[in-house]
KELO-274926 format. One line per field, with one value per residue (C-alpha): residue in three letters; x, y, z; residue number from 0. Coordinates in pm, whole numbers, plus 50000, padded with zeros to 5 digits. Layout:
N
type	(Ala_...)
x	(X_...)
y	(Y_...)
z	(Z_...)
seq	(NUM_...)
END
This chain:
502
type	(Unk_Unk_Unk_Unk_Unk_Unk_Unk_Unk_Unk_Unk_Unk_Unk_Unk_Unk_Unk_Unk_Unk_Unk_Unk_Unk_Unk_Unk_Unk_Unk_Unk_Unk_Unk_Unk_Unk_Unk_Unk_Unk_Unk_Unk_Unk_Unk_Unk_Unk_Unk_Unk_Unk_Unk_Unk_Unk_Unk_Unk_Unk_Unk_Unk_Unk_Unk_Unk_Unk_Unk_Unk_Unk_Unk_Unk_Unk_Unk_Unk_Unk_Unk_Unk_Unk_Unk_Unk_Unk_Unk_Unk_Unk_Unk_Unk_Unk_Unk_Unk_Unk_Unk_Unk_Unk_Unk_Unk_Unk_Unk_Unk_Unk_Unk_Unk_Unk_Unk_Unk_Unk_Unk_Unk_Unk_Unk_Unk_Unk_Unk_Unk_Unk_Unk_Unk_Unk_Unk_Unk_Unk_Unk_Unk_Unk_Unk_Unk_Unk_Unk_Unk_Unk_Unk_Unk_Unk_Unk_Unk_Unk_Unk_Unk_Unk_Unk_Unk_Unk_Unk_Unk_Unk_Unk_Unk_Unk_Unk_Unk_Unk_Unk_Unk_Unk_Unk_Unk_Unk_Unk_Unk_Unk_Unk_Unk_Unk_Unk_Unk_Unk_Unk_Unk_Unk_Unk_Unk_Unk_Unk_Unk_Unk_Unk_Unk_Unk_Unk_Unk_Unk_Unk_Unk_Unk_Unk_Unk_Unk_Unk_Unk_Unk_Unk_Unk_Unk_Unk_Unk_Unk_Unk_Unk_Unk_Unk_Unk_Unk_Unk_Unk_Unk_Unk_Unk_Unk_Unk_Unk_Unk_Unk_Unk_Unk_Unk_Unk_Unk_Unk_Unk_Unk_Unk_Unk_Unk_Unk_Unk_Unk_Unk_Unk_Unk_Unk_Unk_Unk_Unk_Unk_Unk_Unk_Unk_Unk_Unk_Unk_Unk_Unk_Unk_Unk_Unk_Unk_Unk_Unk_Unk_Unk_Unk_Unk_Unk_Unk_Unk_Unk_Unk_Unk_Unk_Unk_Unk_Unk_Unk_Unk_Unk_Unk_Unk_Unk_Unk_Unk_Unk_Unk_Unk_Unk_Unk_Unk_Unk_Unk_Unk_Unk_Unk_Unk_Unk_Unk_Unk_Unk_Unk_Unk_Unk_Unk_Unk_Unk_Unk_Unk_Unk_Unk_Unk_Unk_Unk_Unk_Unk_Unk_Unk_Unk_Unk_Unk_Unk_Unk_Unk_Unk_Unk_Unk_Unk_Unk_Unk_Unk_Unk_Unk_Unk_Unk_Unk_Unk_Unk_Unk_Unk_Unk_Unk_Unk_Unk_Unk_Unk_Unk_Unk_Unk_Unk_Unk_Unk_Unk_Unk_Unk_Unk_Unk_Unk_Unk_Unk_Unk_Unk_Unk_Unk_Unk_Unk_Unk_Unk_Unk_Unk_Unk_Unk_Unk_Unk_Unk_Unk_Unk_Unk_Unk_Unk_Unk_Unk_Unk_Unk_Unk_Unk_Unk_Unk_Unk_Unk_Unk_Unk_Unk_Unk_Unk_Unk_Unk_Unk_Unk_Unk_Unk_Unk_Unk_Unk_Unk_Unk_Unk_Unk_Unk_Unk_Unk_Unk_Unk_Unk_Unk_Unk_Unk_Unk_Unk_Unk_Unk_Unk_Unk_Unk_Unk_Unk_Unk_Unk_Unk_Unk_Unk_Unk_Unk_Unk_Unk_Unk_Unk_Unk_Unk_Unk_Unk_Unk_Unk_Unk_Unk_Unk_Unk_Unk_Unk_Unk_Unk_Unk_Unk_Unk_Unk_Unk_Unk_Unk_Unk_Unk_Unk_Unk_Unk_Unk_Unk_Unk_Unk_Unk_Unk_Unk_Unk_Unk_Unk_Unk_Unk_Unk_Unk_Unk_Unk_Unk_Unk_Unk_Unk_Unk_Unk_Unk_Unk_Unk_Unk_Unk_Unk_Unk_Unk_Unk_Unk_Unk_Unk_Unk_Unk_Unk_Unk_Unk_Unk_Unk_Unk_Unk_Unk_Unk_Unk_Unk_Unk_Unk_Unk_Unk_Unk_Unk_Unk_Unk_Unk_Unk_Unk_Unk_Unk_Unk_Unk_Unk_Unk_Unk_Unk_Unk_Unk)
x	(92346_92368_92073_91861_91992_91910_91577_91465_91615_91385_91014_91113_91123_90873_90644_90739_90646_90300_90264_90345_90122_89814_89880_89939_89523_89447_89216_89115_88988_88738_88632_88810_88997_89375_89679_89908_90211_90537_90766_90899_90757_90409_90304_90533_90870_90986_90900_91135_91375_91218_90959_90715_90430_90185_90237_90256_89933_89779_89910_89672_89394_89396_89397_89101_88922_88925_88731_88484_88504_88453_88770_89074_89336_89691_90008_90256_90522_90293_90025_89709_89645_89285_89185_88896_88820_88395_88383_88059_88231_88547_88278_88116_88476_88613_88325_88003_88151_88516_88457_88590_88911_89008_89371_89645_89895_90166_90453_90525_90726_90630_90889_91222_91133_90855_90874_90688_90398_90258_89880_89909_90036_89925_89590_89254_89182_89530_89437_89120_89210_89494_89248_89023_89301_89456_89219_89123_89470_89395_89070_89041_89093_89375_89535_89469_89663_89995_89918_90233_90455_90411_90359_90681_90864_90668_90842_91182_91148_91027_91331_91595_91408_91470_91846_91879_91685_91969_92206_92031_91674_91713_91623_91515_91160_91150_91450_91331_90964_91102_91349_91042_90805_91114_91130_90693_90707_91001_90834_90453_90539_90858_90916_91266_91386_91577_91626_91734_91696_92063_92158_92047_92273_92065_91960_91654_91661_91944_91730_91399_91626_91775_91417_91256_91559_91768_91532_91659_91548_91378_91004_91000_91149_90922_90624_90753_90771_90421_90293_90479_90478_90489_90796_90963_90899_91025_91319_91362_91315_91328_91177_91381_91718_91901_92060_91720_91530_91761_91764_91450_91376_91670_91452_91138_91313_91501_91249_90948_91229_91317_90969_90880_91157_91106_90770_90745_90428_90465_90108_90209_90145_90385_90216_89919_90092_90272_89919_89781_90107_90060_89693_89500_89361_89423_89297_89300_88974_88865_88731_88944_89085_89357_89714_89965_90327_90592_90664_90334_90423_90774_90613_90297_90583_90790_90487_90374_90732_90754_90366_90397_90744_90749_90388_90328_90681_90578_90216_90318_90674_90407_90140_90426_90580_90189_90134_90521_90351_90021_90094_89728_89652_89919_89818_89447_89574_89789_89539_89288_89556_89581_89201_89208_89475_89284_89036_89252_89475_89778_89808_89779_89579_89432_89108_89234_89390_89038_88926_89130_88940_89101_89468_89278_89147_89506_89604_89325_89418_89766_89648_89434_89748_90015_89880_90155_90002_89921_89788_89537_89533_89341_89368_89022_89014_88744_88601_88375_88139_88156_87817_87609_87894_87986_88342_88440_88738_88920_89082_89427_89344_89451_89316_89404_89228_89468_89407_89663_89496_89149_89295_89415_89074_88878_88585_88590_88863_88808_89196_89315_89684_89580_89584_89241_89184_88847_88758_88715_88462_88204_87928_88197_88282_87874_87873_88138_88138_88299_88509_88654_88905_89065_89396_89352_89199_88866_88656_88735_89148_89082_89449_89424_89683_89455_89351_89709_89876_89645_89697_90091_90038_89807_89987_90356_90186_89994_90281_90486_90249_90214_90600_90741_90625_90736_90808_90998_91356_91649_91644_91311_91203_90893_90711_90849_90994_90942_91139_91182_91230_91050_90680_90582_90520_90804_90992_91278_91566_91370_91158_91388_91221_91304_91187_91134_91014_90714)
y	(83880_83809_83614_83885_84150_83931_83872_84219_84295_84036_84151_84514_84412_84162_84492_84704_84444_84366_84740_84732_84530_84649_85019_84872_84715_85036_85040_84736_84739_85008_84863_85097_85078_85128_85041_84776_84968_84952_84985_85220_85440_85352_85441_85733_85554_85739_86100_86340_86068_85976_86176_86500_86395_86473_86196_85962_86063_86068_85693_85623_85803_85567_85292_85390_85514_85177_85077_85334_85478_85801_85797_85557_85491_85501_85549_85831_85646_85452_85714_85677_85896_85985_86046_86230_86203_86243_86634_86648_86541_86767_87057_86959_86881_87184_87431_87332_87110_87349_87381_87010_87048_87424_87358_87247_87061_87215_87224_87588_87663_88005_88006_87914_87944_88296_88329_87992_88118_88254_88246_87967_87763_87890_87713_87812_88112_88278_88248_88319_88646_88668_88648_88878_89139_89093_89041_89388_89419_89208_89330_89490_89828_89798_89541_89808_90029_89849_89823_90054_89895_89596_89781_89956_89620_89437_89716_89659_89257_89288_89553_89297_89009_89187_89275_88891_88776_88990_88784_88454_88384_88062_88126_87977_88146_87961_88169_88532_88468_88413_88763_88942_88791_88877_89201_89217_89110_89348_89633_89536_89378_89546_89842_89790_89783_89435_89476_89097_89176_89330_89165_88861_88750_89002_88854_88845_88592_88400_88334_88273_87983_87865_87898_87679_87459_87422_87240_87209_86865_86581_86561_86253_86417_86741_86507_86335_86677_86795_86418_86463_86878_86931_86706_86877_87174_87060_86983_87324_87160_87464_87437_87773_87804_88039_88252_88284_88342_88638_88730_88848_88942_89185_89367_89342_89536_89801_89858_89954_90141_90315_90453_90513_90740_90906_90952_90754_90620_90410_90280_89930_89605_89693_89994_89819_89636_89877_90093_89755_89763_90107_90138_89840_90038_90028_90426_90703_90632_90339_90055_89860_89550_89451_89541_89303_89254_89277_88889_88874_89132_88950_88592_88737_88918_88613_88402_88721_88635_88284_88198_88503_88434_88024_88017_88277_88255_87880_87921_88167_87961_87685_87871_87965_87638_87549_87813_87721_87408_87502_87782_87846_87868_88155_88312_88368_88466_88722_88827_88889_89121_89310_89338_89453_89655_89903_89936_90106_90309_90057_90058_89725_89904_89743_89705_89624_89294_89203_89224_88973_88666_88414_88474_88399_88077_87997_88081_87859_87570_87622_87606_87268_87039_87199_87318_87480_87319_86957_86858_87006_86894_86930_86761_86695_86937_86700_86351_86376_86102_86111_86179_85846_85683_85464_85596_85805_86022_86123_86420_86462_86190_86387_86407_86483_86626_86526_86864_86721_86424_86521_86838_86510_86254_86242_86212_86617_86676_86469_86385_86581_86531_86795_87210_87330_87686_87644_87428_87724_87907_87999_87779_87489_87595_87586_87220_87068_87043_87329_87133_86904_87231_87334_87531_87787_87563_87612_87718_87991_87875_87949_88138_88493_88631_88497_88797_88960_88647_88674_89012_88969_88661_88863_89159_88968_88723_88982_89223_88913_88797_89138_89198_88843_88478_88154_87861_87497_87462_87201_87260_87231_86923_86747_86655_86916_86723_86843_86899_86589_86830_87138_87141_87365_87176_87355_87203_87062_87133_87518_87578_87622_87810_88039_88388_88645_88980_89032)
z	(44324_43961_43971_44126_43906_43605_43727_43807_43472_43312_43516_43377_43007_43026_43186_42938_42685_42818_42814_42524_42353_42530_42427_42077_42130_42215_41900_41878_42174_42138_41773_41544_41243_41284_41062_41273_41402_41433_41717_41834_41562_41552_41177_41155_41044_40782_40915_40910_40806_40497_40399_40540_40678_40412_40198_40529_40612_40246_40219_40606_40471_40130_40340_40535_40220_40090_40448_40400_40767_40899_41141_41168_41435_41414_41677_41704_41846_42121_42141_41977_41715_41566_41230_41127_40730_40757_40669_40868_41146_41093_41059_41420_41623_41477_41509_41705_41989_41926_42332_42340_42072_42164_42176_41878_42130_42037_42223_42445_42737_42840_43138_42916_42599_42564_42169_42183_42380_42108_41957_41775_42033_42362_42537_42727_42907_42772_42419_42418_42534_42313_42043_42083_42182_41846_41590_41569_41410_41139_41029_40666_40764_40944_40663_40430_40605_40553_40208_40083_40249_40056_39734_39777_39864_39610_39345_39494_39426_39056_39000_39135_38962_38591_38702_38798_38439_38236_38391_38396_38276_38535_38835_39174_39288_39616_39762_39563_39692_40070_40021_39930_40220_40484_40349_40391_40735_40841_40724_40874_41173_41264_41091_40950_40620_40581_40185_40150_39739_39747_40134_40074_40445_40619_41018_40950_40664_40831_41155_40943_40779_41099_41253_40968_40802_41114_41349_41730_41738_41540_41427_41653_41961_41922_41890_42232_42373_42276_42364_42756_42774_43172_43194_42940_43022_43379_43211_43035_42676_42466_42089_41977_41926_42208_41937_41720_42014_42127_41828_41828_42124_42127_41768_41946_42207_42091_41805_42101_42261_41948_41881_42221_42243_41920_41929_41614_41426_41127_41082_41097_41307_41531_41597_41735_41948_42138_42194_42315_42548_42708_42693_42608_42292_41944_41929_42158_42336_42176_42318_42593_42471_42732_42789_42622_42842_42617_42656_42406_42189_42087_42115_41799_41624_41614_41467_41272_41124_41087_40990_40720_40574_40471_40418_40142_39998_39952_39841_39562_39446_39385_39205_38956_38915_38844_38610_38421_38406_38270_37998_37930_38276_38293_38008_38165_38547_38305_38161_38437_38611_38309_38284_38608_38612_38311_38546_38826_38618_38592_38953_39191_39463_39746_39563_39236_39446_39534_39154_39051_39056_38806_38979_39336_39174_39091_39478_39568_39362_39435_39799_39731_39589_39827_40161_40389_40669_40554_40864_41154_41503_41796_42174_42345_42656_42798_42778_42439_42283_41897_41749_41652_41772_42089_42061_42343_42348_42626_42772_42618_42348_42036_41681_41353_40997_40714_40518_40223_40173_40178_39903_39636_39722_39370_39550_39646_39348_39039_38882_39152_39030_38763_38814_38726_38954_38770_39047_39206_39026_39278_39151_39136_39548_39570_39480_39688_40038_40250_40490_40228_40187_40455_40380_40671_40920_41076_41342_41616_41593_41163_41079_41199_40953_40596_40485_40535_40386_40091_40020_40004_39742_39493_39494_39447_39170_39003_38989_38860_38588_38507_38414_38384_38200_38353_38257_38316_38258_38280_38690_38727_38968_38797_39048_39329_39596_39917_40217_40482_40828_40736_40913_40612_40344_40144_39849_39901_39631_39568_39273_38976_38653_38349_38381_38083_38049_37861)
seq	(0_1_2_3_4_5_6_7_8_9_10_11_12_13_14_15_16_17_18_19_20_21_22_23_24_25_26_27_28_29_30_31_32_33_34_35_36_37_38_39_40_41_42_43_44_45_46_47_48_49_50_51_52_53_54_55_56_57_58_59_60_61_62_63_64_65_66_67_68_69_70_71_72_73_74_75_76_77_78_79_80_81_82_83_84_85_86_87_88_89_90_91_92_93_94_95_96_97_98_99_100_101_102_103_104_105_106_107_108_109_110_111_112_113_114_115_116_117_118_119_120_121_122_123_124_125_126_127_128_129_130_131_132_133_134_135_136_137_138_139_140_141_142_143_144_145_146_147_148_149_150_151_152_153_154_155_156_157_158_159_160_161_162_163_164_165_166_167_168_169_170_171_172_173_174_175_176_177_178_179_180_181_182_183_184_185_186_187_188_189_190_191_192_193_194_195_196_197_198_199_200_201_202_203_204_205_206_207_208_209_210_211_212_213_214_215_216_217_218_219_220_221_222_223_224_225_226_227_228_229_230_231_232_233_234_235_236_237_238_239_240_241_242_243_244_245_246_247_248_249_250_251_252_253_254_255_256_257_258_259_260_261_262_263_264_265_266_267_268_269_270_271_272_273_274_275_276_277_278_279_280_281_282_283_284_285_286_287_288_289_290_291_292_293_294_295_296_297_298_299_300_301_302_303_304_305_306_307_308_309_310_311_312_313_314_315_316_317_318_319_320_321_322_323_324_325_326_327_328_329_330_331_332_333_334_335_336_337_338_339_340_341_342_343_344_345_346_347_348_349_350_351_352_353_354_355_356_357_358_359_360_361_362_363_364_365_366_367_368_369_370_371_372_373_374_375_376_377_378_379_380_381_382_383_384_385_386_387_388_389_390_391_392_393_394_395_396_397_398_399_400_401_402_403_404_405_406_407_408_409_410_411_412_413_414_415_416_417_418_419_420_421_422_423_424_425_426_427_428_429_430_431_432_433_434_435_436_437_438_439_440_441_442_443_444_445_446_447_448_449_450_451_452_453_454_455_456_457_458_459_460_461_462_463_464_465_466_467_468_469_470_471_472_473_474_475_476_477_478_479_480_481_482_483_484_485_486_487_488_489_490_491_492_493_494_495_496_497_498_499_500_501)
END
């Protein structure tokens, strides 16, 4: 009995370890450059251990540089992974053959789990009609509607900033910066007033932080769930926590219940939403769009919420530590708001924010050395040859743009170490290829939410330079070190500078 025990034992490892080694030829065998892996991480060891995944993937892409090929193979655990580096090639997967990429592969379960059906993770059919239901909300107009409610929050945040600067001139941006984007997002996309400036505790910001910093499982094990998503979501994997998710659906809730009742109109994203809910219109006969349930409308507040809040809070704590770091950089971005700011009577209106072009250069850069998103992927929907190539892709086989890397090659970004925004002088943009930059994505899955994200930066940052100077102090962490778990690529010990009034 032993015997046969031992030997059934022994013809399932020595199957698992022939598997094993022809999975890890997977490459080879079809003539492409990979990096040897590891078991059982693949090339992805030290993520989320370690290190965030930028640097993991800026350290393939180096490798592959020095091999001078378009694309390069690696494993995620024992799945093959595809790297895309030729921008012409990015530009063609990711816009003219998008039919073939259309989805991200990330990780959902609509049933158990509704906040993460959302728009940025939900597939086919479903988001294509997501899409075009909601990005009539995010047009200019209707951006420009919302713009007072940032204004007035934006006031709020530079009022508590000089009462925390007559205590302490040191002070951590990261954490102010992510107060005043909760406090944005609360008052656009749900219509309350969170005030985190003098509630710092408030539920909002302590589920955005649980949501973001508090991860319900490893990078590894969400990767396994995206990799095997029907059996997990057999298995009722959720990607949410239960409380956050509750949370806010509860808000979502009451707050359409509130203003149904009421009869209340606010002018706001939420706003939209509900008249997509009861009529499929965003105005009293206007064009049909389609009805959203309200599963939707809490699964696009919730990413509303989550995309908005880490993102900008993080782009604009790094364009500050940047412009601490680079005084004469400051000094211009300064400057050019104040320019500006003459010109529309001292006021940071919505079209004084699109005047500024020296501080967007600064966003820009900002957005070149640390993308919030360091990586893009896509899963091929169907079998797909690679042009002048023999390579042929199958459905499910996934691939991946490494957006940080290609930001800090000095072949698109001479001494790319070094803050310059004058890289981003139009006629500088003119010379350089377009897909070698790539901070929002691209093609028809391009972030919806851009424009509204860049409004909230310029008008915090300009209202900031405007009032306050920055620079390095004892705390501050040169170079920023960034978070291990966090999927943003957010720092990891906050952005610590001194602050004074001007």
């Amino acid at each position: 009995m032993l015997l046969e025990v031992a030997g059934i034992v022994l013809a399932i490892v020595v199957s698992c370890y022939v598997w094993l080694k022809r999975r890890y030829r997977f490459w080879k065998d079809r003539n492409v450059a990979y990096i040897v892996p590891e078991f059982p991480y693949g090339n992805f060891k030290a993520l989320g251990k370690v290190e965030h995944i930028a640097p993991i993937t800026q350290r393939h892409y180096e490798h592959f540089k020095r091999l001078n090929v378009p694309y390069g193979g690696v494993f995620m655990l024992t799945s093959p992974l595809l790297y895309i580096f030729d921008t012409k090639l990015i530009k063609t997967l990711l816009v003219k053959d998008f039919q073939y990429f259309p989805n991200r592969g990330v990780y959902f379960n609509e049933r158990d789990d509704p906040l993460s059906a959302h728009m940025f993770a939900i597939e086919g059919q479903k988001w294509r009609a997501l899409r075009a239901k909601l990005s009539p909300t995010f047009t200019s107009g209707r951006i420009k509607t919302t713009f007072p409610l940032v204004t007035e929050v934006c006031r709020r945040f530079c009022d508590h900033l000089l009462e925390e600067v007559q205590r302490s001139n040191e002070v951590e941006v990261h954490d102010l910066l992510s107060r005043f984007t909760i406090d944005v997002i609360g008052a656009c996309a749900f219509g309350i007033e969170c005030n985190s400036f003098r509630e710092p505790d408030n539920e909002f910001r302590r589920y955005g932080k649980i949501a973001f910093d508090k991860l319900r499982h490893s990078p590894l094990v969400v990767y396994l769930m995206k990799a095997f998503r029907a059996h997990a979501n057999a298995l009722g994997m959720k990607q949410l926590h239960d409380d956050v998710s509750s949370f806010f659906l509860n808000v979502v809730k009451d707050t359409i219940e509130y203003r149904e009742r009421e009869k209340i109109v606010r002018n706001d994203f939420m706003d939209l939403l509900v008249k997509l809910k009861n009529t499929g219109r965003l105005e009293d006969g206007g064009e049909e769009i389609g009805r959203l349930t309200f599963e939707e409308i809490a699964a696009q507040a919730f990413i509303f919420f989550t995309a908005g809040y880490d993102t900008s809070s993080t782009a604009m704590s790094y364009t500050l530590y940047e412009l601490a770091l680079n005084q004469a950089a400051q000094e211009k971005a300064r400057q050019c708001v104040k320019d500006t700011l003459q010109k529309y009577g001292g006021q940071v209106t919505y079209e004084a924010t699109h005047d500024m072009p020296y501080l967007e250069q600064c966003i820009s850069e900002t957005l070149r050395k640390h993308p919030p998103v360091a990586i893009l992927e896509r899963n091929a929907d169907k079998d797909y040859r690679l042009p002048d190539s023999g390579l042929l892709l199958r459905r499910g086989q996934k691939i991946m743009v490494p957006i940080y890397a290609m930001h800090r090659d000095p072949e698109h970004f001479p001494e790319p170490d070094e803050y310059r925004p004058e890289r981003f002088d139009p006629e500088e943009v003119a010379k350089r290829d377009s897909h070698c930059y790539l901070p929002f994505g691209e093609g028809p899955r391009i972030c919806i939410g851009m424009r509204f994200g860049s409004i909230q930066a310029k008008v915090g940052l300009a209202n900031l330079l405007n009032r306050f100077r920055f620079s390095v102090c004892d705390r501050t962490q040169i170079p920023v070190q960034y978070s291990r778990t966090n999927f943003i690529l957010g720092p990891a010990n906050g952005v610590w500078l001194r602050a004074e009034t001007l």
